[in-house]
N, CA, C, O and CB atoms as a CASP TS submission, in Angstrom:
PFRMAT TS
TARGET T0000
AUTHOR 0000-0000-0000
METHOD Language model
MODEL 1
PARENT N/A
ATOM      1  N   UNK     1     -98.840  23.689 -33.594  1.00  0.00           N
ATOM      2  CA  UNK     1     -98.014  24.333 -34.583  1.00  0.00           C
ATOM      3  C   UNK     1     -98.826  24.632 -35.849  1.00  0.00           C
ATOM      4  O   UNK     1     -98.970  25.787 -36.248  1.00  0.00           O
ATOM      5  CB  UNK     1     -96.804  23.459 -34.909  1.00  0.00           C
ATOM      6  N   UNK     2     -99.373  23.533 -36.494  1.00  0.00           N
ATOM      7  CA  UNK     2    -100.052  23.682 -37.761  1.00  0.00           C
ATOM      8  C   UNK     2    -101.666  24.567 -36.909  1.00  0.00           C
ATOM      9  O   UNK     2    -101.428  25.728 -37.241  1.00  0.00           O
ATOM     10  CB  UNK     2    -100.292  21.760 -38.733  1.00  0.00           C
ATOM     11  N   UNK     3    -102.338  24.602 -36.501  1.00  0.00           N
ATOM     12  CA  UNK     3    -103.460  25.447 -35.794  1.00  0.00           C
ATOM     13  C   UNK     3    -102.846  26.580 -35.831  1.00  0.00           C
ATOM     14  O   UNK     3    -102.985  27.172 -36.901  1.00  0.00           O
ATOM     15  CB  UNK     3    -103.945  25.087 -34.329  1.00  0.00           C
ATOM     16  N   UNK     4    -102.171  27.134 -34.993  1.00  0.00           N
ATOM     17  CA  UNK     4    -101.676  28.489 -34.499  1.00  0.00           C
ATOM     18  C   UNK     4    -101.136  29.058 -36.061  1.00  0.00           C
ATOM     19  O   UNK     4    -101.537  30.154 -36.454  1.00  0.00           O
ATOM     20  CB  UNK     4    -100.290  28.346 -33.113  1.00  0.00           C
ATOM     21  N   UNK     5    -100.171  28.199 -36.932  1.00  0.00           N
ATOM     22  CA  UNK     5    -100.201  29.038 -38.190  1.00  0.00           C
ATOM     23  C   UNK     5    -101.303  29.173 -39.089  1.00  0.00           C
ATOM     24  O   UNK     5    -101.323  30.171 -39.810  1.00  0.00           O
ATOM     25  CB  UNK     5     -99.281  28.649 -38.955  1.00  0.00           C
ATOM     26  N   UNK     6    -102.471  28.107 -39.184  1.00  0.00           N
ATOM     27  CA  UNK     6    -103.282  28.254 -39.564  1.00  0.00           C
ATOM     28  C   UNK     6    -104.635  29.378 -39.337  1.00  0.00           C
ATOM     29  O   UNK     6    -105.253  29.833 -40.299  1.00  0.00           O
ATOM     30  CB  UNK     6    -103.281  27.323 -39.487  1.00  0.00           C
ATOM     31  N   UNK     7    -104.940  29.704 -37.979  1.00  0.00           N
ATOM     32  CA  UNK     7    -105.159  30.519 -37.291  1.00  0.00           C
ATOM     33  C   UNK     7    -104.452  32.213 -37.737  1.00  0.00           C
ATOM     34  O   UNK     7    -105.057  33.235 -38.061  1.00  0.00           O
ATOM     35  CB  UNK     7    -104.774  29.839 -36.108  1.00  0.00           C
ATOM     36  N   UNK     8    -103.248  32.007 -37.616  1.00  0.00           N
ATOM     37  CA  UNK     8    -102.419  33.747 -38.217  1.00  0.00           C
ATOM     38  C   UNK     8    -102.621  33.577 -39.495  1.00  0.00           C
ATOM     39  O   UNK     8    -102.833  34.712 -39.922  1.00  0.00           O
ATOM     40  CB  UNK     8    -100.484  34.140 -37.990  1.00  0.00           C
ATOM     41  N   UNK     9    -102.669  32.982 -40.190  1.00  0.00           N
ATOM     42  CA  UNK     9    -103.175  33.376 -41.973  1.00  0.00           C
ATOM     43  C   UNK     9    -104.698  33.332 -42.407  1.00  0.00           C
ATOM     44  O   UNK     9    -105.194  33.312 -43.534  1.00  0.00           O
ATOM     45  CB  UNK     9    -102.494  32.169 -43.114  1.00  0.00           C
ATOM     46  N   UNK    10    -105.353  33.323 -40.994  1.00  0.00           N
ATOM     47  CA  UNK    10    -107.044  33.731 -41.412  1.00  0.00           C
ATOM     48  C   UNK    10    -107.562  32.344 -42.677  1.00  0.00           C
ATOM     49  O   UNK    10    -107.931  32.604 -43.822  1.00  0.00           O
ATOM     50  CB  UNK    10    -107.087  35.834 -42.455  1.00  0.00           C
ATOM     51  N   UNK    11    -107.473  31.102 -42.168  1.00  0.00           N
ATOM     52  CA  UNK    11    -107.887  30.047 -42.936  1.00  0.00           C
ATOM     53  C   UNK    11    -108.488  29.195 -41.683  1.00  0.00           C
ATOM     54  O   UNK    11    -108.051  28.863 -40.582  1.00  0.00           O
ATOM     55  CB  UNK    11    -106.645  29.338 -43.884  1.00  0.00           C
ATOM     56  N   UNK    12    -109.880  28.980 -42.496  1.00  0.00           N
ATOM     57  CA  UNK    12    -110.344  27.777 -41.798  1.00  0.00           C
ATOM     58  C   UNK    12    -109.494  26.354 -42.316  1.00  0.00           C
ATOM     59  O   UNK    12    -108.599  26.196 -43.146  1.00  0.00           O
ATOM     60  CB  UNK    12    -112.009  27.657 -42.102  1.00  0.00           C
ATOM     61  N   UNK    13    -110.386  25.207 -41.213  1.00  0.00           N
ATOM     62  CA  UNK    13    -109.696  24.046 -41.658  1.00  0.00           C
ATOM     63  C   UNK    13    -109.789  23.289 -43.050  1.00  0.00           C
ATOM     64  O   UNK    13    -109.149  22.332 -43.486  1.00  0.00           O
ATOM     65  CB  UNK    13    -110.000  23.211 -40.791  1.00  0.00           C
ATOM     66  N   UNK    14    -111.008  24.201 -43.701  1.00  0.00           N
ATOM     67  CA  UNK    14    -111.745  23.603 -44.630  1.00  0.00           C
ATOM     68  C   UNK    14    -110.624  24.188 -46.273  1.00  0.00           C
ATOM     69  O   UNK    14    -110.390  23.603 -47.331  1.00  0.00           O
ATOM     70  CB  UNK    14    -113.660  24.259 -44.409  1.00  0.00           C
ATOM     71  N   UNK    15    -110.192  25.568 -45.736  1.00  0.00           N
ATOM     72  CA  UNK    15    -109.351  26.353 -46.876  1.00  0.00           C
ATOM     73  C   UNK    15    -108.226  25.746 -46.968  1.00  0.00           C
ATOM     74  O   UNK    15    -107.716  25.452 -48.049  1.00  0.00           O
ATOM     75  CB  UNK    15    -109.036  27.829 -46.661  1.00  0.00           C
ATOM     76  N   UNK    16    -107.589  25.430 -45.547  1.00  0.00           N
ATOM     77  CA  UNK    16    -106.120  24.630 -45.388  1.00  0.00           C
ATOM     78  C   UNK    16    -106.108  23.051 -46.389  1.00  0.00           C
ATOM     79  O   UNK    16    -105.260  22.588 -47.152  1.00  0.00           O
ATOM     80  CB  UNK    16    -105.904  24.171 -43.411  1.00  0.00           C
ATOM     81  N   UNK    17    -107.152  22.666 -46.051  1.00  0.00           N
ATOM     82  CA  UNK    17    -107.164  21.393 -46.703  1.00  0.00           C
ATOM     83  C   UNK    17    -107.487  21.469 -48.109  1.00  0.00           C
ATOM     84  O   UNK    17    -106.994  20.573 -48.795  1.00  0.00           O
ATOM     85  CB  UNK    17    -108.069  20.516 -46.072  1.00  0.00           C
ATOM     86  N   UNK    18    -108.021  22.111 -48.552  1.00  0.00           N
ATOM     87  CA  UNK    18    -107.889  22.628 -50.509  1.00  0.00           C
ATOM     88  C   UNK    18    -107.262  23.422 -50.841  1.00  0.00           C
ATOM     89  O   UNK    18    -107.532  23.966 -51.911  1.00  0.00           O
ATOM     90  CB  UNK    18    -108.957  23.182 -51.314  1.00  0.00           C
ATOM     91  N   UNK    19    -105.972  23.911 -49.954  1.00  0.00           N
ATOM     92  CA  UNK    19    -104.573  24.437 -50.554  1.00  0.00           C
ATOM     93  C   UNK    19    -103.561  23.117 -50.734  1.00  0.00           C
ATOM     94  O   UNK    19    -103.084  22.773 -51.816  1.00  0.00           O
ATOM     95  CB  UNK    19    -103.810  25.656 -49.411  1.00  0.00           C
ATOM     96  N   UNK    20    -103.365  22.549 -49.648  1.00  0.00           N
ATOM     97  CA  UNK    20    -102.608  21.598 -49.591  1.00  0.00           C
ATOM     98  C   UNK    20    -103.096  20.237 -50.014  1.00  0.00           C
ATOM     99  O   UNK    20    -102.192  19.407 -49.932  1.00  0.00           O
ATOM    100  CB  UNK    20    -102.192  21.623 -48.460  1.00  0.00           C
ATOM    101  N   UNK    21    -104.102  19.806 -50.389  1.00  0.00           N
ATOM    102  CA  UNK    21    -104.563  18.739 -51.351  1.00  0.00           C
ATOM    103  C   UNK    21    -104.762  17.422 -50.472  1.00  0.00           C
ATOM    104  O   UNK    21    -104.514  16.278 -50.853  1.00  0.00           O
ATOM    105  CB  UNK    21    -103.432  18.496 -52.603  1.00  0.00           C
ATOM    106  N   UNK    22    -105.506  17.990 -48.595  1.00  0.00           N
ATOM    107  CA  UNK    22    -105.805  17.294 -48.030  1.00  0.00           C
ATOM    108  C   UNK    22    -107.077  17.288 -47.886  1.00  0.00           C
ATOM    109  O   UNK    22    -107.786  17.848 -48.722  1.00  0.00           O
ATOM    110  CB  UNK    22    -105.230  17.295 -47.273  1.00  0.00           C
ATOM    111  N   UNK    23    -107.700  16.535 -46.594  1.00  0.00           N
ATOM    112  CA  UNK    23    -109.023  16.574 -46.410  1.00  0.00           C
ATOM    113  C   UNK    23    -109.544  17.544 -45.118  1.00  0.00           C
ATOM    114  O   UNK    23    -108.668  17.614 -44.256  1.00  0.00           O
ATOM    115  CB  UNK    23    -109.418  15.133 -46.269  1.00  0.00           C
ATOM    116  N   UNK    24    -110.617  18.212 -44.831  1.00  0.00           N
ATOM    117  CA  UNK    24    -110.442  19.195 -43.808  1.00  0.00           C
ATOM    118  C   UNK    24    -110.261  17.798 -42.126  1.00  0.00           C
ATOM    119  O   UNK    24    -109.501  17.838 -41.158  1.00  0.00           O
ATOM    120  CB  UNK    24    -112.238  20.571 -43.890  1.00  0.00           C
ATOM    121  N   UNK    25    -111.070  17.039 -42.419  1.00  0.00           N
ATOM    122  CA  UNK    25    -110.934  15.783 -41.368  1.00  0.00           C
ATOM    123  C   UNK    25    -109.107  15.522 -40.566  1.00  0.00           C
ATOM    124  O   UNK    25    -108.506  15.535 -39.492  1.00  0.00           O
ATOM    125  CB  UNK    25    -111.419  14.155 -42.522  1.00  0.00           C
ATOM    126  N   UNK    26    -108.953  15.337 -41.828  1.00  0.00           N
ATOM    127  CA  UNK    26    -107.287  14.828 -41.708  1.00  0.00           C
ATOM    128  C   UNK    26    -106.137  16.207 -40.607  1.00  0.00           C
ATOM    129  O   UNK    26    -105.399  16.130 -39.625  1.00  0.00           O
ATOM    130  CB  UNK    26    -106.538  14.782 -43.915  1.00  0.00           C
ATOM    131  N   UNK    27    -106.595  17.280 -41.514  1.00  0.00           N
ATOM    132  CA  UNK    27    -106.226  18.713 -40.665  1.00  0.00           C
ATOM    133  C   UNK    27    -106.865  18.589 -39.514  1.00  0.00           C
ATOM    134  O   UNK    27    -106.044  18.863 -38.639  1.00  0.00           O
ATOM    135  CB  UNK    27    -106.693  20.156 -41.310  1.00  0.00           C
ATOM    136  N   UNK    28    -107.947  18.310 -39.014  1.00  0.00           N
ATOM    137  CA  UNK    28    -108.758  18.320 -37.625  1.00  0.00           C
ATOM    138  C   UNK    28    -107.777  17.492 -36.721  1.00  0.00           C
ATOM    139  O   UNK    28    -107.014  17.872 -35.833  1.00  0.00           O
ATOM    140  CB  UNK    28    -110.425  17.552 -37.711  1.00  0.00           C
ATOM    141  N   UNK    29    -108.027  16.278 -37.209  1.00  0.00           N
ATOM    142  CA  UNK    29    -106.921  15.491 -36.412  1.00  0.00           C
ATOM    143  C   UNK    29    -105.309  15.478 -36.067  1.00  0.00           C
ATOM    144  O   UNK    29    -104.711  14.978 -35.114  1.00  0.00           O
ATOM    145  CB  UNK    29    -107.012  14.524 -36.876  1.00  0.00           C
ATOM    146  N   UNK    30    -104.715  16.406 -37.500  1.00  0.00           N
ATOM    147  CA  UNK    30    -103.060  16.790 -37.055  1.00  0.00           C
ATOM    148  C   UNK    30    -103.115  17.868 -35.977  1.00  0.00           C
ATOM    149  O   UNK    30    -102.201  18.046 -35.172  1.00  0.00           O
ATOM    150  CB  UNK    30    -102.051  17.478 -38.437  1.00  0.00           C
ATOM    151  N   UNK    31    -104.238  18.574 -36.012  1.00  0.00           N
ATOM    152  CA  UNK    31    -104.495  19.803 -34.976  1.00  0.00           C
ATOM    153  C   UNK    31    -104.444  18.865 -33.519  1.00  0.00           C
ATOM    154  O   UNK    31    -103.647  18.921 -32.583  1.00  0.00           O
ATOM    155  CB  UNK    31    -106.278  20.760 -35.279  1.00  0.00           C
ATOM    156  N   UNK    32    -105.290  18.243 -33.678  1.00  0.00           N
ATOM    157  CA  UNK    32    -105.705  17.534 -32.069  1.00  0.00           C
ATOM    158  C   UNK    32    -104.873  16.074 -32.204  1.00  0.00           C
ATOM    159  O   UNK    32    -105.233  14.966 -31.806  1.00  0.00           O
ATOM    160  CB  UNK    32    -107.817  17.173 -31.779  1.00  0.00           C
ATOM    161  N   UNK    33    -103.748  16.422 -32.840  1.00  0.00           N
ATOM    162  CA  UNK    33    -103.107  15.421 -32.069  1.00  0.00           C
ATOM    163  C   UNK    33    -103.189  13.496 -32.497  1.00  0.00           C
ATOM    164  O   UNK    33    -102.462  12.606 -32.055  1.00  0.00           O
ATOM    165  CB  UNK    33    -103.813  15.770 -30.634  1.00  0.00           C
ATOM    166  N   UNK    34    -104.482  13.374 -33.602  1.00  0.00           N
ATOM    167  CA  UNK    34    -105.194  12.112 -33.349  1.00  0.00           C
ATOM    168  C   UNK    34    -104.697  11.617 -34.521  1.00  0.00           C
ATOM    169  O   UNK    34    -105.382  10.755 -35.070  1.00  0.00           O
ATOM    170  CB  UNK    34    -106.801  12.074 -33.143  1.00  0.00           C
ATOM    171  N   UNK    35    -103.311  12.068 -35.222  1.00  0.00           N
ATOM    172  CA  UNK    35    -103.085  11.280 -36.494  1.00  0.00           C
ATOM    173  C   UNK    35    -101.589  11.944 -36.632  1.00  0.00           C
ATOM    174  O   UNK    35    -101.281  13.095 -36.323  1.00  0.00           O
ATOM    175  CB  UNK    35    -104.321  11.563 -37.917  1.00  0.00           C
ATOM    176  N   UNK    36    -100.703  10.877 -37.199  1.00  0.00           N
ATOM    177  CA  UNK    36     -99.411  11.012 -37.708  1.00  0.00           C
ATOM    178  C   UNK    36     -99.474  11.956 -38.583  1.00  0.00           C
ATOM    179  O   UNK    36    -100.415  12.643 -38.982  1.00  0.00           O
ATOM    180  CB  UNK    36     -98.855   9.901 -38.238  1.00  0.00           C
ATOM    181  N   UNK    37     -97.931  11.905 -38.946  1.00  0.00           N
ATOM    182  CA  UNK    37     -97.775  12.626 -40.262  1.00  0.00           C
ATOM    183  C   UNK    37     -96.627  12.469 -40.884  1.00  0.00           C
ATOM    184  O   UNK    37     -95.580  12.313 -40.256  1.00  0.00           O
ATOM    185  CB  UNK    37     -97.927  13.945 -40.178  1.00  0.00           C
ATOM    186  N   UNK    38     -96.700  12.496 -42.480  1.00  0.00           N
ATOM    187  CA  UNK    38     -95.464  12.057 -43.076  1.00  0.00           C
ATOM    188  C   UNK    38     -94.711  13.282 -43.393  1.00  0.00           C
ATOM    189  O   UNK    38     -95.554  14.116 -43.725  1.00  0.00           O
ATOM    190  CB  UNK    38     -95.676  11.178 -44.319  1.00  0.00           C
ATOM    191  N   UNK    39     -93.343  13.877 -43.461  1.00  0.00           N
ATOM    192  CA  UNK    39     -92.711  14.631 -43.764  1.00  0.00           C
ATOM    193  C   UNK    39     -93.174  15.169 -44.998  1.00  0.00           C
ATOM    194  O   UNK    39     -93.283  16.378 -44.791  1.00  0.00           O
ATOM    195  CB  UNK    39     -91.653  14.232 -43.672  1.00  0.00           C
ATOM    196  N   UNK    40     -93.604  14.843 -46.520  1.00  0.00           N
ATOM    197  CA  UNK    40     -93.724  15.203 -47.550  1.00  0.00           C
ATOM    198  C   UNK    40     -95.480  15.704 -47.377  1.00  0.00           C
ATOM    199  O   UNK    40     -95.838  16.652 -48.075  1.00  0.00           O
ATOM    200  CB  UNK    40     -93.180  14.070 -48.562  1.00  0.00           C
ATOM    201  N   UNK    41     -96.430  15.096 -46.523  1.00  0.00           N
ATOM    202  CA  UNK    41     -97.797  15.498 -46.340  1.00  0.00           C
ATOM    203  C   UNK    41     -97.752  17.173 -45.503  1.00  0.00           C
ATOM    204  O   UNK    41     -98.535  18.078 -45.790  1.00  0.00           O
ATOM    205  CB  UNK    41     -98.616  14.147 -45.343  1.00  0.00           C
ATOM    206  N   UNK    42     -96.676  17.274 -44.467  1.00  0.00           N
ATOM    207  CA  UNK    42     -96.161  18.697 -43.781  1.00  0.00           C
ATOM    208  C   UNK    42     -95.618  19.134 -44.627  1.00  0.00           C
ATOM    209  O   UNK    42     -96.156  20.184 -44.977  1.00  0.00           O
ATOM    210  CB  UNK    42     -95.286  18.799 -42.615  1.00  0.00           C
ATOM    211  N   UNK    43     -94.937  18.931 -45.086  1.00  0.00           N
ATOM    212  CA  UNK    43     -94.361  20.144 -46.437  1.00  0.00           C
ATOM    213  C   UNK    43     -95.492  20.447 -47.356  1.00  0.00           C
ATOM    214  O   UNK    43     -95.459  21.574 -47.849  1.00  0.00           O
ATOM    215  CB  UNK    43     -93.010  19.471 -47.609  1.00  0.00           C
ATOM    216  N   UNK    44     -96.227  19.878 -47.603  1.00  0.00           N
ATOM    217  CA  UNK    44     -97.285  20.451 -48.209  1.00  0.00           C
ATOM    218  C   UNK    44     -98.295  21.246 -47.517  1.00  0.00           C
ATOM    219  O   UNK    44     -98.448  22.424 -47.842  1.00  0.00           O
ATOM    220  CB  UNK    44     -97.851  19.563 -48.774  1.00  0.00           C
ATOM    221  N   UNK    45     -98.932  20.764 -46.681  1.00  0.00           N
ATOM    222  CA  UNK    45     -99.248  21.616 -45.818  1.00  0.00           C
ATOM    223  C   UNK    45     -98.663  23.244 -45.132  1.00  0.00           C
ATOM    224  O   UNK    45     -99.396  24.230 -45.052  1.00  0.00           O
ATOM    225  CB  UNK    45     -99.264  20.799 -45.110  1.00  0.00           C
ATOM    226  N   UNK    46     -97.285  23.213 -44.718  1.00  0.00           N
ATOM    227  CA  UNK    46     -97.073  24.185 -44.687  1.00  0.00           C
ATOM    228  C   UNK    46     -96.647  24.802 -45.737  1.00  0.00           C
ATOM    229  O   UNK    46     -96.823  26.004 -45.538  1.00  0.00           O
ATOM    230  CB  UNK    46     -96.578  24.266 -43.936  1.00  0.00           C
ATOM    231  N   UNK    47     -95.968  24.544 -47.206  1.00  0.00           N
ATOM    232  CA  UNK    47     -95.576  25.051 -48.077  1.00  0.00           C
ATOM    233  C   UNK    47     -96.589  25.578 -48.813  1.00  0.00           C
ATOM    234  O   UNK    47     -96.527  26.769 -49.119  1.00  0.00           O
ATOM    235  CB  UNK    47     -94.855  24.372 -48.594  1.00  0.00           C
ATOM    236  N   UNK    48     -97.886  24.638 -49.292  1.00  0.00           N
ATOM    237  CA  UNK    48     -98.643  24.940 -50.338  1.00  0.00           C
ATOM    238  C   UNK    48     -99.528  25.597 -49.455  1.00  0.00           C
ATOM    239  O   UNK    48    -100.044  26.641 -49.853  1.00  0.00           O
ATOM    240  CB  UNK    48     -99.150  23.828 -51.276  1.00  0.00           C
ATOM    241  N   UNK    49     -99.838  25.108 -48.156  1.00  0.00           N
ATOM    242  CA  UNK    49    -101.327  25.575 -47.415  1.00  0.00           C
ATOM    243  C   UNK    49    -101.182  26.789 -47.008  1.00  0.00           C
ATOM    244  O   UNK    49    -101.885  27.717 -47.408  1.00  0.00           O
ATOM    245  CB  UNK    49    -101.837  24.768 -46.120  1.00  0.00           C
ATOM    246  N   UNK    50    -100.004  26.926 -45.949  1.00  0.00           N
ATOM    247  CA  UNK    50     -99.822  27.894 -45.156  1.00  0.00           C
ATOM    248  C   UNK    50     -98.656  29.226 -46.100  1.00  0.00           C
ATOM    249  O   UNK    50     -98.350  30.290 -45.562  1.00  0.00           O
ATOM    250  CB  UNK    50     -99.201  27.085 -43.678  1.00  0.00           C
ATOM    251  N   UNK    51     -98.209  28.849 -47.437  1.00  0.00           N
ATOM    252  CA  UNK    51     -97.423  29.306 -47.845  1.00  0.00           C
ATOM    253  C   UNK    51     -96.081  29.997 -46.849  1.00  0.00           C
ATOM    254  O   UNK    51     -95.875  31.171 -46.542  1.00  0.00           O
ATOM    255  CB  UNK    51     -98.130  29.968 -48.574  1.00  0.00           C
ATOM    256  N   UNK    52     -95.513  29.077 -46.600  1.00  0.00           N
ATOM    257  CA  UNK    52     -94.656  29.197 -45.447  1.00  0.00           C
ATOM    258  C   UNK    52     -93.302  28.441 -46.050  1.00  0.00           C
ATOM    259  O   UNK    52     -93.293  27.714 -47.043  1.00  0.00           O
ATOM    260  CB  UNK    52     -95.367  28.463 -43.994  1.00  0.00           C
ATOM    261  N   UNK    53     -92.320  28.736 -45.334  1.00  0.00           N
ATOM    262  CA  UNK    53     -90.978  27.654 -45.838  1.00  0.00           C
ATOM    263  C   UNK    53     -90.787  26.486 -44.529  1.00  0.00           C
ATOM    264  O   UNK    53     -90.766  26.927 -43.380  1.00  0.00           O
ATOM    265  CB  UNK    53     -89.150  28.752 -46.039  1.00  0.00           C
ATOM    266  N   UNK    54     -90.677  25.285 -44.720  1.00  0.00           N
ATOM    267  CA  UNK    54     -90.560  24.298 -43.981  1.00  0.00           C
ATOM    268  C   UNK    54     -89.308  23.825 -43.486  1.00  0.00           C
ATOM    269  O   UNK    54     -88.566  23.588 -44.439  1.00  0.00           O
ATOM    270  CB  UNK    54     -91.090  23.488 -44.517  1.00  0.00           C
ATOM    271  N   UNK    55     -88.564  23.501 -41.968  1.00  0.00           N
ATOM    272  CA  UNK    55     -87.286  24.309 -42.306  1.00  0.00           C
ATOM    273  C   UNK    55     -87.570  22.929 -41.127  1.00  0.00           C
ATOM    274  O   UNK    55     -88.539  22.894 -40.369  1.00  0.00           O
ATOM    275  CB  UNK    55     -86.689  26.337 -42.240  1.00  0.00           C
ATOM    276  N   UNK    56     -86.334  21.709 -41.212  1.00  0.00           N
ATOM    277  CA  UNK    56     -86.476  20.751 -40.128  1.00  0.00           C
ATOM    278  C   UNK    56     -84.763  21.157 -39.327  1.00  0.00           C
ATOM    279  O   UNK    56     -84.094  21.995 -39.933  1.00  0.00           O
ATOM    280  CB  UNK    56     -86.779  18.839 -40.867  1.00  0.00           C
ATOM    281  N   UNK    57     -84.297  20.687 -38.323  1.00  0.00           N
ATOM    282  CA  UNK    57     -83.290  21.047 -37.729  1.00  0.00           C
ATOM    283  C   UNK    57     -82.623  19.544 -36.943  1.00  0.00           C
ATOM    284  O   UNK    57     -83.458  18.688 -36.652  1.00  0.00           O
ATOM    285  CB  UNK    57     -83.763  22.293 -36.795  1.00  0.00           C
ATOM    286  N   UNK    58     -81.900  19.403 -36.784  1.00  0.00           N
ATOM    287  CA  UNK    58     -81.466  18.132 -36.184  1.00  0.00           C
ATOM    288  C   UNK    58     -80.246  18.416 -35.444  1.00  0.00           C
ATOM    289  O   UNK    58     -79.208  18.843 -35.950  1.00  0.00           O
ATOM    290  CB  UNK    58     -81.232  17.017 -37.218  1.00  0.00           C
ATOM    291  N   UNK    59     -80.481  18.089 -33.916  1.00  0.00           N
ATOM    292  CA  UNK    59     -79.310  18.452 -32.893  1.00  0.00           C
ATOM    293  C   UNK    59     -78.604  17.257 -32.873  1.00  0.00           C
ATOM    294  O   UNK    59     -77.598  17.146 -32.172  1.00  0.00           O
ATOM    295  CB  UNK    59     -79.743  18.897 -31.359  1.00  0.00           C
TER
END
């Protein structure tokens, strides 16, 4: 999810992570899977990084 949008807005991992006030490491690993994530660290990410709206849904 976070790759593929990252990928359509023409950002490496290195740009994603100095929009959103992470590390490019930390992005490597939400990509592949190898690290959690807290709700307020994804909202930043997609809000500030990906400039996107973050939209959760609950069935």
């Amino acid at each position: 999810m976070i790759k593929q949008a990252r990928k359509e807005e023409g950002l490496t991992q290195q740009e994603l992570a100095e929009r959103s006030g992470t590390s490019k490491h930390y992005i490597s690993r939400i990509e592949n899977n190898k690290s959690d994530i807290e709700m307020l660290t994804l909202k930043k990410i997609v809000e500030a990084g990906l400039g996107r709206k973050l939209r959760v849904q609950i069935n």
